[in-house]
TORKOL-4160 file (C-alpha; in steps of 0.2 Angstrom, whole numbers, padded with zeros to 4 digits, m for minus):
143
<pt num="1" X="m0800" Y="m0361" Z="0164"/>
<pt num="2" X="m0794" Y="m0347" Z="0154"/>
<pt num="3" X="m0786" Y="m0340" Z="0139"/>
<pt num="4" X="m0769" Y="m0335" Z="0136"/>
<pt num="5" X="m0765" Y="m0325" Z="0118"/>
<pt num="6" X="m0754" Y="m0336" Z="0107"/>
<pt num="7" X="m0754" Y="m0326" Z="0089"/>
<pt num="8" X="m0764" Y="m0325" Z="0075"/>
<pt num="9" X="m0762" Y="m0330" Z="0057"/>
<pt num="10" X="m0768" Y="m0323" Z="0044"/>
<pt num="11" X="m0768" Y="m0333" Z="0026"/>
<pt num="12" X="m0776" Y="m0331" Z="0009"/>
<pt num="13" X="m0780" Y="m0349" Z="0000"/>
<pt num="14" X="m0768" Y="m0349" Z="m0016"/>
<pt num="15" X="m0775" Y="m0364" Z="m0024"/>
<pt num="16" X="m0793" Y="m0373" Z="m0021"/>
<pt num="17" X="m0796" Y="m0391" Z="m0027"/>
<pt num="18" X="m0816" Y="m0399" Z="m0026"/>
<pt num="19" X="m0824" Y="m0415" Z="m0026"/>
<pt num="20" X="m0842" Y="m0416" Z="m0021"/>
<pt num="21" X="m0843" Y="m0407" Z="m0004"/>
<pt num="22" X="m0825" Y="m0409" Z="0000"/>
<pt num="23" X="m0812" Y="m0395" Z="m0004"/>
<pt num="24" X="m0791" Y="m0395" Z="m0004"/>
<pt num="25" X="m0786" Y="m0376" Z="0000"/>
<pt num="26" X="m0770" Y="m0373" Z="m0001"/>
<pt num="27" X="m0765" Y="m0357" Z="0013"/>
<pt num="28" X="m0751" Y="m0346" Z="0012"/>
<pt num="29" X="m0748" Y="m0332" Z="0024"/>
<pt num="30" X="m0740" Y="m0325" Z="0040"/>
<pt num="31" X="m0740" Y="m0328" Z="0060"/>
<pt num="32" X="m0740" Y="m0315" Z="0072"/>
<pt num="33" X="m0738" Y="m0315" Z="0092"/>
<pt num="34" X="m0727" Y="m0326" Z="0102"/>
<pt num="35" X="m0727" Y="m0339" Z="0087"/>
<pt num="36" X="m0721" Y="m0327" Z="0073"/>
<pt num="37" X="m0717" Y="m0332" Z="0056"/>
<pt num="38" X="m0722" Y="m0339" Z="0039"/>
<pt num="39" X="m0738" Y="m0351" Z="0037"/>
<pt num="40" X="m0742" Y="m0363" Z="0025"/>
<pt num="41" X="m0757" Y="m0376" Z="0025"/>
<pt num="42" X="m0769" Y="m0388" Z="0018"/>
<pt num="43" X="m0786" Y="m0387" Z="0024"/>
<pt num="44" X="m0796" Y="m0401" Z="0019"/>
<pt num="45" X="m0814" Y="m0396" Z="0021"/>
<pt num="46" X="m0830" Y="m0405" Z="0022"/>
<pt num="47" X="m0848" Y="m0397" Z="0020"/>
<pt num="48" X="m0863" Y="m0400" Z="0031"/>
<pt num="49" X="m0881" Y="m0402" Z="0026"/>
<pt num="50" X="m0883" Y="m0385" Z="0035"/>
<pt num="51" X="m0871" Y="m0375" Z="0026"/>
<pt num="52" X="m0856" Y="m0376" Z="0038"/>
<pt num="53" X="m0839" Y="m0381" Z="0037"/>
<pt num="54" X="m0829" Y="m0392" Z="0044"/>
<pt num="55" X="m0811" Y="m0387" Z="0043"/>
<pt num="56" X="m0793" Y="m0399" Z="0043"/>
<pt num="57" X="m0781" Y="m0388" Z="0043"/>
<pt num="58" X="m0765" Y="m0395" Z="0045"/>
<pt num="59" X="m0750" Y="m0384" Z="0042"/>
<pt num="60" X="m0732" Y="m0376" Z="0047"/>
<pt num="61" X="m0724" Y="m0361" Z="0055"/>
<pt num="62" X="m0706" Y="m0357" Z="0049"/>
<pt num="63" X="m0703" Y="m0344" Z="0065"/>
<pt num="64" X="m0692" Y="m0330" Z="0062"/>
<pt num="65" X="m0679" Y="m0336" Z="0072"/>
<pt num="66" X="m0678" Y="m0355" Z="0064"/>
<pt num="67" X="m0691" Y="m0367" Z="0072"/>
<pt num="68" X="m0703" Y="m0377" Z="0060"/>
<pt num="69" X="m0718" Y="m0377" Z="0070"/>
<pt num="70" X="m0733" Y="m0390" Z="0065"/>
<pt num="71" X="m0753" Y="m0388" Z="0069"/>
<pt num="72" X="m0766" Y="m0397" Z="0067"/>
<pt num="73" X="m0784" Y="m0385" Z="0067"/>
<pt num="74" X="m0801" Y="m0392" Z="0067"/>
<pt num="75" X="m0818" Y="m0386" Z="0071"/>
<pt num="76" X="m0834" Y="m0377" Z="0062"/>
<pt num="77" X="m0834" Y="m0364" Z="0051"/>
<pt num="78" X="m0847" Y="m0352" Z="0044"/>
<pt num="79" X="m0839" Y="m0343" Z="0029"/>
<pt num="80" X="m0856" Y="m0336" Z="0024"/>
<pt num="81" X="m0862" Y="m0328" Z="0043"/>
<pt num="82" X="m0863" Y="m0310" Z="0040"/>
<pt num="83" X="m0857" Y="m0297" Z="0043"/>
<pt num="84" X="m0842" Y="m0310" Z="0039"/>
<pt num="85" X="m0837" Y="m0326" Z="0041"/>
<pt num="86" X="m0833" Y="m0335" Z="0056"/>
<pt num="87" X="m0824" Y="m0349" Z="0061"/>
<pt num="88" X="m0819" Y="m0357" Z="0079"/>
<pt num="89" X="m0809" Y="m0374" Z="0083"/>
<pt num="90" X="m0795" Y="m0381" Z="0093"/>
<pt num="91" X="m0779" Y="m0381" Z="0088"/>
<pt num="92" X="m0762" Y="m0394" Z="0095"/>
<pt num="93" X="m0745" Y="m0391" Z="0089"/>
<pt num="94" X="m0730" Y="m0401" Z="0089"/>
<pt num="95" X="m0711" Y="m0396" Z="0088"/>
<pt num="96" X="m0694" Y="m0404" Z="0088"/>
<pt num="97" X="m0687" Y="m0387" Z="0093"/>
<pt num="98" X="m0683" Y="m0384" Z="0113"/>
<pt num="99" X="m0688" Y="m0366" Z="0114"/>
<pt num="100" X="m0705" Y="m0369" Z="0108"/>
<pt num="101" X="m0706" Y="m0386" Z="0115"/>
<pt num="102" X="m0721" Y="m0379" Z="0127"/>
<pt num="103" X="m0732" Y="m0378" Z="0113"/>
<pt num="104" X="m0733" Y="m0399" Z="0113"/>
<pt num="105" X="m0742" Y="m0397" Z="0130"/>
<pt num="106" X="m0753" Y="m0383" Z="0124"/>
<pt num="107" X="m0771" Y="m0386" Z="0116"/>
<pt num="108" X="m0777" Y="m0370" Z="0107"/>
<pt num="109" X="m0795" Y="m0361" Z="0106"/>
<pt num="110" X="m0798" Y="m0353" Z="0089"/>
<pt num="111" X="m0810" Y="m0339" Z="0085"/>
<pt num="112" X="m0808" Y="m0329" Z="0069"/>
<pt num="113" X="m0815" Y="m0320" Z="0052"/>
<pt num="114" X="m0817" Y="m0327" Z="0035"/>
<pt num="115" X="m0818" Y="m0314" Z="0023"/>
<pt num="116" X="m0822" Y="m0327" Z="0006"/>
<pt num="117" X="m0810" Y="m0324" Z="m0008"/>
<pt num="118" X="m0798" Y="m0313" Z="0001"/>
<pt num="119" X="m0791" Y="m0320" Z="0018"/>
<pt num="120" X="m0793" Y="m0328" Z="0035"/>
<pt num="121" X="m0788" Y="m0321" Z="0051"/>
<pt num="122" X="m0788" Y="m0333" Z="0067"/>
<pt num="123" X="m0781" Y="m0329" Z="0083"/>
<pt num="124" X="m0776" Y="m0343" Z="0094"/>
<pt num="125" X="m0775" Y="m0344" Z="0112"/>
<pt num="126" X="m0769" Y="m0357" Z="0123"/>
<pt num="127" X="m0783" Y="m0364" Z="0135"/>
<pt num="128" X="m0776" Y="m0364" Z="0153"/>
<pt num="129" X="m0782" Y="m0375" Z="0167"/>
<pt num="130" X="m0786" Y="m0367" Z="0184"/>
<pt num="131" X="m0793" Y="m0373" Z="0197"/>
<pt num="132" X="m0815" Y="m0375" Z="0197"/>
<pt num="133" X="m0822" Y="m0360" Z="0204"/>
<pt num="134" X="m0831" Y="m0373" Z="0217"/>
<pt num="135" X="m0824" Y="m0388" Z="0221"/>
<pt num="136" X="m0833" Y="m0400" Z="0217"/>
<pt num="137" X="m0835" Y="m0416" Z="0231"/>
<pt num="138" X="m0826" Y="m0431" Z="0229"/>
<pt num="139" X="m0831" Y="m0447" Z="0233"/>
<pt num="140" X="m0820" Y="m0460" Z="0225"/>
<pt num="141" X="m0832" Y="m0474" Z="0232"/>
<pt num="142" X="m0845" Y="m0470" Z="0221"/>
<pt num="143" X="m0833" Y="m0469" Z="0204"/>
């Protein structure tokens, strides 16, 4: 397998709603790459005994040329790692709209930097299948 750069997004939460260990964040912000255009979001996150996050972030690109784009992100974050925070996930998307209709048959890997307060930056690739590097032996009779 192997990555294929997407675009990255980067957001500032405007409003944050809690309850217990759970948070609402509400994301505003831009995309960038071959998916450019204006984000919005809500992350539902859940915190874990050991500090981390566990982000739902389920939002929308508006792309400069007129496709609404919907993701859905999930995965672990560290917002406290130093030097900053980290997060990595997957990512799926789905679209009505023909010229981004690839994106349906993509499945995203995540890596990016929290920086608390201020923003999130995440860049997205698509993860590509290729060929094992050995081929593994098949023998259906055992399966």
């Amino acid at each position: 397998m192997k990555l294929a750069p997407l675009y990255r997004i980067t957001f500032g939460y405007r409003e944050r709603l809690g309850s217990g260990d759970e948070l609402l964040l509400l994301a505003e912000g831009r995309c960038e790459g071959r998916v450019a255009g204006r984000f919005r979001g809500a992350n539902r996150a859940r915190l874990l005994a050991g500090g981390a996050w566990l982000p739902e972030l389920e939002g929308a690109v508006e792309t400069e040329d007129g496709a609404t784009i919907l993701l859905r992100l999930t995965g672990r974050g560290r917002p406290d790692a130093e030097p900053v925070g980290r997060v990595v996930g997957s990512v799926t998307h789905t679209t009505a709209d023909p010229r981004y209709a690839w994106l349906n048959e993509t499945v995203g890997a995540v890596a990016g930097e929290v920086f608390p307060g201020v923003r999130v930056v995440l860049d997205v690739a698509a993860l590509v299948w290729e060929p094992l590097p050995e081929s593994p032996r098949y023998d259906l009779s055992e399966a």
